[in-house]
C-alpha positions in Angstrom: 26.2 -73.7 -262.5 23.0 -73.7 -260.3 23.4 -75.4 -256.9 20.5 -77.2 -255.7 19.6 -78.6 -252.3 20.3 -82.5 -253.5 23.6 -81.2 -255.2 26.1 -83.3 -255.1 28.3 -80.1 -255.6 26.9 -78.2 -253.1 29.1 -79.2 -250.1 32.1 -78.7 -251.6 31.1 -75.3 -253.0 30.0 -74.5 -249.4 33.6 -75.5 -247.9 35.1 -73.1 -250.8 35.4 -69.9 -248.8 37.2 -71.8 -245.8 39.2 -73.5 -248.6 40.4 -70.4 -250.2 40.8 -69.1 -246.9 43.6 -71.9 -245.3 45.0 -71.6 -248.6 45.9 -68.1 -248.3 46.9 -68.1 -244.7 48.3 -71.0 -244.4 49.6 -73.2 -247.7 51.1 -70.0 -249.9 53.1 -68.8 -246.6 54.3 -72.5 -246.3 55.2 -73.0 -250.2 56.5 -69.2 -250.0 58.7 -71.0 -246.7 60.3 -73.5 -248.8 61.1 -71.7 -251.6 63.4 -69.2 -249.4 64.6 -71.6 -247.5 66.8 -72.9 -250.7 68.3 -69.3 -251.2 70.6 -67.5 -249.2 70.5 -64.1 -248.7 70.9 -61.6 -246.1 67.8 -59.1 -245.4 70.1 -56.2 -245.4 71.5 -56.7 -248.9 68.6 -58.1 -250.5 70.3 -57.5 -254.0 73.0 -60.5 -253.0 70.5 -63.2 -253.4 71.5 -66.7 -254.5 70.3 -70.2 -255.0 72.1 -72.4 -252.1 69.9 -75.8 -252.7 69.7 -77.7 -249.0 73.2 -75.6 -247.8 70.8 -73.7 -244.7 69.4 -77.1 -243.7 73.2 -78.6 -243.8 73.8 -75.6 -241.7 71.5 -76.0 -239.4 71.8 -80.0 -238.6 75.5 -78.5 -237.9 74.1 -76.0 -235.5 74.6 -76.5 -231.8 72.1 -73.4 -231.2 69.5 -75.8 -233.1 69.4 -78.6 -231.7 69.6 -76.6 -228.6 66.5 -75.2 -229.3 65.1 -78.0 -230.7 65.6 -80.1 -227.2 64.1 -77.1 -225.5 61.1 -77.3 -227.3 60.8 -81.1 -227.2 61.1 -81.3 -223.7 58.6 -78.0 -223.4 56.0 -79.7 -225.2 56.2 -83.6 -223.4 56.3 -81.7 -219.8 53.9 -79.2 -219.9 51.5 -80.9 -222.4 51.1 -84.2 -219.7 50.5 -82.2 -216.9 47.5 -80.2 -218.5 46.3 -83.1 -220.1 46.8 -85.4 -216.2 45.6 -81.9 -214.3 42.7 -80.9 -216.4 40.9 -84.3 -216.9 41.3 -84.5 -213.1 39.6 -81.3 -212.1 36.9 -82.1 -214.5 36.1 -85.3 -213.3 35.8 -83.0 -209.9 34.0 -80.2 -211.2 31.4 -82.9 -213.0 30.3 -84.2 -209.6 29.2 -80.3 -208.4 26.1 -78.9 -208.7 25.3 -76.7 -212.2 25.9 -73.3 -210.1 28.9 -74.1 -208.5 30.2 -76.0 -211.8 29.5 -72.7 -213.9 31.1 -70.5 -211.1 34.4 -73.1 -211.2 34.7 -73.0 -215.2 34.1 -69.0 -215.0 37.3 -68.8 -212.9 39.5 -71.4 -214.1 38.9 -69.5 -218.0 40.3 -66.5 -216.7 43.4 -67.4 -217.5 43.0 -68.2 -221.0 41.8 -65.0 -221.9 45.0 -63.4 -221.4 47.2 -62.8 -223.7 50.7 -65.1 -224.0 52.6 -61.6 -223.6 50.6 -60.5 -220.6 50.6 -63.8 -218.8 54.6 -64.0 -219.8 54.7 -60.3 -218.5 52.9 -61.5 -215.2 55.1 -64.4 -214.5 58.5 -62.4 -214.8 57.1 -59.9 -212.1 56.4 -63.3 -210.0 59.8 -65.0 -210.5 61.6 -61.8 -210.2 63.9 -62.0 -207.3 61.9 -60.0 -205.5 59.4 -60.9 -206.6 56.0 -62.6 -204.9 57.0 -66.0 -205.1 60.6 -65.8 -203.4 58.8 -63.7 -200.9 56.4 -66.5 -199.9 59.7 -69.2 -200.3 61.4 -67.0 -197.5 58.5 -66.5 -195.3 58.7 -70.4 -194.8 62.5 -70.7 -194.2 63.4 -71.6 -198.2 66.2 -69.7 -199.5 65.2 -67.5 -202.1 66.2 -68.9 -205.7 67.2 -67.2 -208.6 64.9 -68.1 -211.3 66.5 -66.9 -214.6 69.6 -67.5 -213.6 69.7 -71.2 -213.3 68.6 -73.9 -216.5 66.3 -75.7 -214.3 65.0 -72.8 -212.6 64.4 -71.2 -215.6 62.6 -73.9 -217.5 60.7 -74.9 -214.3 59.1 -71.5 -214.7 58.4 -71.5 -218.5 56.4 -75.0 -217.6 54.7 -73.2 -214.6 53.8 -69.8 -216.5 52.5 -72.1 -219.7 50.4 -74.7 -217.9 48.7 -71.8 -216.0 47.8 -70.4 -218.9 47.0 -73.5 -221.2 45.6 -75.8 -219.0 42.2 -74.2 -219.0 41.7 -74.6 -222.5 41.9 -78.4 -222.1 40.2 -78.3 -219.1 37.1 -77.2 -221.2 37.6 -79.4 -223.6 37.6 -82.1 -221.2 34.8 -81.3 -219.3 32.6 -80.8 -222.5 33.7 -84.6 -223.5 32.5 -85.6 -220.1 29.4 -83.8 -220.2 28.5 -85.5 -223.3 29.2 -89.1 -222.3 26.5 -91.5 -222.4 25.2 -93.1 -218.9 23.9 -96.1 -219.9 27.7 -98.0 -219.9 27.7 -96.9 -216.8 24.6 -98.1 -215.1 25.7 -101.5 -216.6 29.2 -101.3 -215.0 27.4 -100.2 -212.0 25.6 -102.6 -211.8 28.3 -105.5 -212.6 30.2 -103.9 -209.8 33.0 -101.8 -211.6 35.3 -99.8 -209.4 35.7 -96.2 -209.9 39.2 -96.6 -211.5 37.6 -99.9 -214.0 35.0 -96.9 -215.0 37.8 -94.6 -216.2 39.8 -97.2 -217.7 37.5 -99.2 -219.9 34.8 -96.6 -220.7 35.5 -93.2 -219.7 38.9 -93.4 -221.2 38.3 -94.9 -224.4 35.4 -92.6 -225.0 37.5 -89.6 -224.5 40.1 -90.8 -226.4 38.9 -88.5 -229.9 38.7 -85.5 -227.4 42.0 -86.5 -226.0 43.5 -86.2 -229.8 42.1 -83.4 -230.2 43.8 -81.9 -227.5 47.5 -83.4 -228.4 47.6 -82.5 -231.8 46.3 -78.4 -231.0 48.6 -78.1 -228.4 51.3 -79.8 -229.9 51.5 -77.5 -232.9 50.5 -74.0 -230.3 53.7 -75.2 -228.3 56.1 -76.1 -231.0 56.1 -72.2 -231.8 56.0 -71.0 -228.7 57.1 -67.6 -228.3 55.4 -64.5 -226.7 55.5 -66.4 -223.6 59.7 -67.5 -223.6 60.5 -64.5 -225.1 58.8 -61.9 -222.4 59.3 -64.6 -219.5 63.6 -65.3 -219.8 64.2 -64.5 -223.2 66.0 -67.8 -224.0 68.2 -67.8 -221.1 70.4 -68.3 -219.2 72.4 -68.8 -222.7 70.0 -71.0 -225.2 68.9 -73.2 -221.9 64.8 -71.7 -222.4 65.4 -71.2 -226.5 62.4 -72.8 -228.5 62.4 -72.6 -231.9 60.1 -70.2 -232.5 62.3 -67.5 -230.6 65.6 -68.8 -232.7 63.8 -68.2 -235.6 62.7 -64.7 -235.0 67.0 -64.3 -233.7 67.5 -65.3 -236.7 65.9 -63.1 -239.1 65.5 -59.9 -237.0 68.8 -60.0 -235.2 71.3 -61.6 -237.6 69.0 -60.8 -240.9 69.7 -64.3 -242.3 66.5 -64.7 -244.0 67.5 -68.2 -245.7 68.3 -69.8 -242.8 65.7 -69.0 -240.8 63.0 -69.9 -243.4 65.0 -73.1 -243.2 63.9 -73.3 -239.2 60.6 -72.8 -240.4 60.5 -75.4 -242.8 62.2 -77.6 -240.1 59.6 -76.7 -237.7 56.5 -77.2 -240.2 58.2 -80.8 -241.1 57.7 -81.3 -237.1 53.8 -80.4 -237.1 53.1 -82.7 -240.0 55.4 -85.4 -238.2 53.6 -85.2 -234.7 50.0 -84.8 -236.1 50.4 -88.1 -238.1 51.7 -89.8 -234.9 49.2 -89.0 -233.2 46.3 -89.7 -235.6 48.1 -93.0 -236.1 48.9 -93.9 -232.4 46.4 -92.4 -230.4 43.2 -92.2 -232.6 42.6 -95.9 -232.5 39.0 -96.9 -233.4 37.1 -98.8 -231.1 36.6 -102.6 -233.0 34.2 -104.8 -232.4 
């Protein structure tokens, strides 16, 4: 078929390779998800391979481990996700009032984190909250007692929020101070000039505008978080116990330590159930359209 310019094909045919792309990546590994969730078999006999219906998911909602996890992860993504989100649009507002050299210099730095790896930033953070580690030795030099970091829950989930907001909250931050670079000015000459406070600015036209932006952000690092991994696993490993478990890290337990390849395609499902949950939340809840 030829494709012209004014064809009303032509989009569509364009958007094919991307298509066939996410279809590949991302749809066959999630059907592929489902349908071995519904057998159960063990990786190490492969040959003993039978049709169990919704028995891993019954096993599961039976699971203390699970919902373990599954609090873990929960709380992971609510704490860490509102600080970046309360941190980020804060230092951009900041960073939005400096000149163009100094606000190029200030983005430069604050990326740096980003650009590491999950593994090498988890890898980092250990070394830190090792104790013996740098930040124990600063705690004593000002008369705290040093604190075991991985061997307490809260210490141990304290630094999993620490180590992931260091390295996440930069990504918003950009994404924050791009949607404020882009703002119009003229609603704000006009609230200048009907005397709006600083805080009536952010709240009736700063806010609202960055409310797609804000979306944005939720959903992406909503569904990053809820299979976290690399950064758990190097930083405490799920412990003490299953206190610092997410779901992503019971799930790779699960088939590469006790080879139960049912069940854990069953966590997956679980877990991809989850993204679609949250991302229609969001788009329903937060993504309001402005009315007239």
């Amino acid at each position: 078929m030829y494709l012209t310019k004014k064809s009303k094909y032509l989009p569509y045919f364009l958007l094919l390779p991307s298509l066939l792309l996410l279809i590949g990546v991302i749809v066959l590994p999630a059907l592929d998800a489902v349908k071995e969730s519904l057998f159960s078999w063990n990786l190490l006999k492969p040959q003993f391979r039978e049709f169990a219906g919704f028995t891993n998911f019954k096993i599961l909602l039976s699971d203390s481990i699970f919902f373990s996890a599954l609090n873990f992860t929960m709380l992971f993504i609510i704490v860490t996700l509102s600080i970046e989100i309360c941190f980020s649009l804060l230092a951009a507002i900041i960073v939005m009032g400096q000149a163009k050299l100094m606000k190029s210099l200030i983005t430069t730095i604050v990326l740096i984190p980003f650009m590491l790896s999950p593994l090498i930033a988890g890898l980092m953070w250990k070394l830190l909250f090792s104790y013996d580690g740098l930040i124990n030795y600063l705690l004593q030099n000002f008369h705290f007692m040093p604190i075991s970091w991985m061997g307490s829950s809260n210490a141990a989930f304290l630094s999993t929020v620490i180590a992931e907001v260091w390295r996440s909250a930069p990504f918003v931050f950009l994404l924050c101070l791009a949607s404020l670079s882009s703002l119009p000015v003229e609603p704000y000459e006009a609230a200048v000039v009907d005397g709006a406070t600083n805080w009536q600015q952010f709240r009736y036209i700063t806010f609202p505008l960055l409310r797609p932006t804000l979306t944005v952000i939720i959903i992406y690092q909503t569904v990053l978080k809820l299979r976290v991994f690399d950064l758990v696993y190097i930083l405490t490993g799920g412990g003490p116990g299953t206190a610092t478990l997410p779901l992503g890290l019971y799930l790779f337990r699960m088939y590469f330590r006790y080879f139960e390849a049912g069940t854990g395609s069953a966590i997956a499902v679980y877990m991809l159930i989850l993204t679609v949950f949250f991302s229609f939340f969001i788009l329903k809840y937060m993504f309001v359209e402005q009315r007239n």
